[in-house]
C-alpha positions, 0 to 999 in steps of 0.5 A: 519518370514524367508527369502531366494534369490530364492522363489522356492528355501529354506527358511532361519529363522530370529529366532535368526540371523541377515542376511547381504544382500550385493549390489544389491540384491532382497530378498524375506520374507513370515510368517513362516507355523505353526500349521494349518496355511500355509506360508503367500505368499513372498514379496520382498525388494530390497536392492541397494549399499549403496551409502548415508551417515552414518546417512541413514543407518538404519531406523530411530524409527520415521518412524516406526509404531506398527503393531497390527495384528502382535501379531496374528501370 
């Protein structure tokens, strides 16, 4: 997976980091090119100011559900 600001601009891995995106901000995340395979097309997430409490923070293991077509990639 990678990550970047501008979709024509450079694409930034999440291989071993773990980006900070501050205020307001759109980010845009695509699967990585390998082998024969092409770069998927981007999504984006917008991310607002943090305006909630501590326990809103992060996404809680509850709403989380495996995903078995992403061992495929």
């Amino acid at each position: 997976m990678e990550w970047t600001l501008d979709p024509s601009g450079e694409w930034n891995s999440f291989a071993n980091t773990n980006p900070v995106f501050n205020g307001n901000t759109r980010v845009y995340v695509r699967v990585t090119a390998s082998g024969t395979q092409v770069a998927s097309d981007p999504v984006y997430f917008t991310f607002k100011e943090n305006n909630s409490d501590d326990t809103k923070w992060y996404i809680q293991s509850k709403n989380l559900k495996k995903c078995n077509w992403c061992r495929k990639l």
